[in-house]
N, C-alpha and C positions, 0 to 999 in steps of 0.2 A: 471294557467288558463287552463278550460278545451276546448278542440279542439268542437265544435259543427257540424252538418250535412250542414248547410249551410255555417261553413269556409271553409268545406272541400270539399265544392263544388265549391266555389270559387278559390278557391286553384287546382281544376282541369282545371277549363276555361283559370285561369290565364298558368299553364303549358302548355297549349291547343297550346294559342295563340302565347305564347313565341317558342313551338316549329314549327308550320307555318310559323313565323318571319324566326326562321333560316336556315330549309327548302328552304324558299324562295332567301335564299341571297345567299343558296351554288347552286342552280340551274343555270346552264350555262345560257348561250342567245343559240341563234339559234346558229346551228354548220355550218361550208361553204356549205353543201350540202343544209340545210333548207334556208341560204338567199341567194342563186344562183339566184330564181326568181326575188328578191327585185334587186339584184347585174346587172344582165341582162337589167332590166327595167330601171336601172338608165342608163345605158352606153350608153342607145339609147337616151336619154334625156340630155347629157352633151355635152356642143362643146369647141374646143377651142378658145378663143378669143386672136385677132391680128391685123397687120396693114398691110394692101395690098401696093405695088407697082410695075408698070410691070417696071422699067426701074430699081429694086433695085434688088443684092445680099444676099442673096436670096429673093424673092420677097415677101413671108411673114416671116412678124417677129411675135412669140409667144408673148407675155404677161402673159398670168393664164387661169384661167378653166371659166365656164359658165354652166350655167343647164337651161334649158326650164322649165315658168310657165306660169301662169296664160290663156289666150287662147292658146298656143299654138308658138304665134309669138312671145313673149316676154322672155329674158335672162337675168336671173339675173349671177349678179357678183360682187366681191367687188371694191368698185369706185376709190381705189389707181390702181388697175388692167388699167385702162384705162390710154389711153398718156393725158397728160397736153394740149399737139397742136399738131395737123397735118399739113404736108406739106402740103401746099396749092399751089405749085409752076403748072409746064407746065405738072410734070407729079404726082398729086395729090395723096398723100397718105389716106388711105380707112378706114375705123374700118370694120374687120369681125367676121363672126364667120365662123367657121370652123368646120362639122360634121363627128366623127369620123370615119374609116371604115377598113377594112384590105386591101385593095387595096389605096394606098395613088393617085395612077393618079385616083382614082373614086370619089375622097371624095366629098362634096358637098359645096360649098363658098357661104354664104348670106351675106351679107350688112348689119350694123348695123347703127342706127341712136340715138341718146340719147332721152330717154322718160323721168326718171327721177332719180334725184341722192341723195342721204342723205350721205351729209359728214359728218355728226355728228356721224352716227352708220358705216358708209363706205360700205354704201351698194349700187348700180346702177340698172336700168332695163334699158332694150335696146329693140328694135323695130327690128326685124328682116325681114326681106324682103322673099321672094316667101309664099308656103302651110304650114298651121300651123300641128307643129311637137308635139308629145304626150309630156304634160306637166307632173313635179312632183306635187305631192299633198303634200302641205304644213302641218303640222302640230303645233297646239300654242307652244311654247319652255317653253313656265310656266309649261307642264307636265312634263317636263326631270328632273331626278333625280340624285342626284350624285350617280355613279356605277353602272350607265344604260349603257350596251355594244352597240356602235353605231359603224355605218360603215363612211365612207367617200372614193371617186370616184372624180379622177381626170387625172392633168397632169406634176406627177412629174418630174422637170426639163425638159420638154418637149420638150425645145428646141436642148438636148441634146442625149433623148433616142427616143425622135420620141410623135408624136400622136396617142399614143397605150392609152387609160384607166385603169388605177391602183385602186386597193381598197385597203385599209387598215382597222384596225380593231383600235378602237378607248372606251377607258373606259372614264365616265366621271370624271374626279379627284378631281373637286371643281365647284363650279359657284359662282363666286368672282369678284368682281367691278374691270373697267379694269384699274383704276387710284387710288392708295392705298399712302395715307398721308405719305412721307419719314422720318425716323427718324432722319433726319441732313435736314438744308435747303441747303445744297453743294450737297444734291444727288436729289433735285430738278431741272428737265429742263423746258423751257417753256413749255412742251406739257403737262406733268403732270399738272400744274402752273393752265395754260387754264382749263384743265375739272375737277378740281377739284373747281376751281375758278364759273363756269360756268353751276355745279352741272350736267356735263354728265358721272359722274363716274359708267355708268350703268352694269349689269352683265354681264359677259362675262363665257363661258365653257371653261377650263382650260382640256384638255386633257391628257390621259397617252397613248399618241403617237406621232410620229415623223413624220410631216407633212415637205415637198419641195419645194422651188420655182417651182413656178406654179401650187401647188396646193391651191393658194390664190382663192376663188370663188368658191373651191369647193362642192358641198354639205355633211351636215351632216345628215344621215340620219339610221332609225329606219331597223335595218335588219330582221326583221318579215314582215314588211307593204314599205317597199321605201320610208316613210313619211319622208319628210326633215324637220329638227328641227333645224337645224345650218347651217353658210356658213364659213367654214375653211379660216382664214387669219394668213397670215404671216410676215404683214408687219407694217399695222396700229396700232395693239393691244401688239406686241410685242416691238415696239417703246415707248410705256409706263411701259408696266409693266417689262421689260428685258434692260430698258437703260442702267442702272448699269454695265449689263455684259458684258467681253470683247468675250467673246464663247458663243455661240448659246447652250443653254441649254437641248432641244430636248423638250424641251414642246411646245404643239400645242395648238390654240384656235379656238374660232370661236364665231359670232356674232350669237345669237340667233334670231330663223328665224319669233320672233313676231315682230322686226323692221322691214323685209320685205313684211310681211304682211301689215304692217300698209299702207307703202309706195304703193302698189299696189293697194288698197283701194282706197290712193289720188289720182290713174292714174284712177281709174272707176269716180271717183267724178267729 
């Protein structure tokens, strides 16, 4: 068969396009210098979240991370982050937040109060007491792509290296429903059982990074723009899809930040 002028033209678009595609996939993300602005803006927007008490040893206790949206006064976080019950005794234990700074006697304590919770996806917002503080800008997480380079800013083991803001760099590895049919019913637990039963086996971002207690709540987010796309847990998501294992795998996840959105929509409603 003879080659004609219009296969051969097709035949260059099609080269065209295939070579843009690859182009495209060996091109880095931003380098540390280009997301330092994104890195900066989020650090000033993250707190830690905890529980106050003046008569306790030490008198706040860490939990996980937190990020400022929507006006300003509002924290999100993931809703396992939060205690089950506070002391309600003579000397009342508190929910705060706690705003980062490099002087620890400067830092800044607000008040947290519950606005609203979705324990199906394990997400919380919280009401924060005094001037509203610069919110992140959410982004819909149905954009994210698998082997999209994203960052994530929090407070690894916090309770042990301090209230300092950590970034890590984060690829995205899969986005994969967080409850996957077992191939034996012996490797079935009730949590599985529940959302697969109850049709919440929704997507979750499977990470190729190594995320730390306390950095459950933390944002995931776009290092070109600051846009948060994900909230990094450690605890709810990995209770299903890692029961099996007796060692912590080093895969990270995080709930996609269109369940947040939604939830913040029903606080305007």
């Amino acid at each position: 068969m003879t080659a004609t002028a219009g296969d051969a033209a097709r035949l260059t678009r099609a080269l065209s396009a295939l070579a843009c595609l690859v182009l495209g996939a060996l091109t880095p993300g931003p380098t540390g210098a280009e997301a330092s602005p994104a890195i900066a803006a989020v650090k000033s927007s993250i707190v830690a979240m905890g529980t106050f008490q003046a008569t306790r040893v030490p008198q706040f206790r860490f939990l996980g991370t937190g990020f400022v949206v929507g006006d300003g006064t509002l924290a999100a976080t993931n809703a396992h982050v939060l205690p089950a019950r506070l002391d309600v005794g003579a000397d009342p234990e508190v929910l705060v937040a706690v705003l980062p700074g490099e002087d620890p006697a400067r830092r800044s304590v607000r008040k947290l109060t519950h606005l609203a919770v979705d324990n199906e996806h394990d997400i919380a917002v919280l009401k924060m007491e005094g001037q509203p503080l610069r919110p992140l800008k959410l982004r819909d997480s149905d954009s994210v792509v698998e082997g999209e380079s994203l960052l994530f800013t929090g407070f690894p083991i916090g309770g042990v290296l301090g209230l300092f803001p950590a970034t890590h760099r984060a690829m995205v590895a899969a986005i994969a429903p967080i409850a996957l049919p077992s191939a034996s019913s012996r490797q079935l637990d009730p949590k599985v059982i529940r959302r697969l039963r109850d049709s919440t086996a929704f997507p979750v971002f499977q990470l190729d990074a190594t995320a730390f207690p306390g950095n459950s709540g933390s944002p995931l987010y776009d290092p070109a723009t600051g846009e948060v796309v994900g909230i990094l847990n450690m605890v709810f998501v990995k209770g299903t899809k890692e029961s099996a294992l007796t060692q912590p795998s080093g895969i990270s996840y995080a709930i996609p930040s269109r369940f947040l959105i939604d939830l913040l929509r029903s606080i305007q409603r």
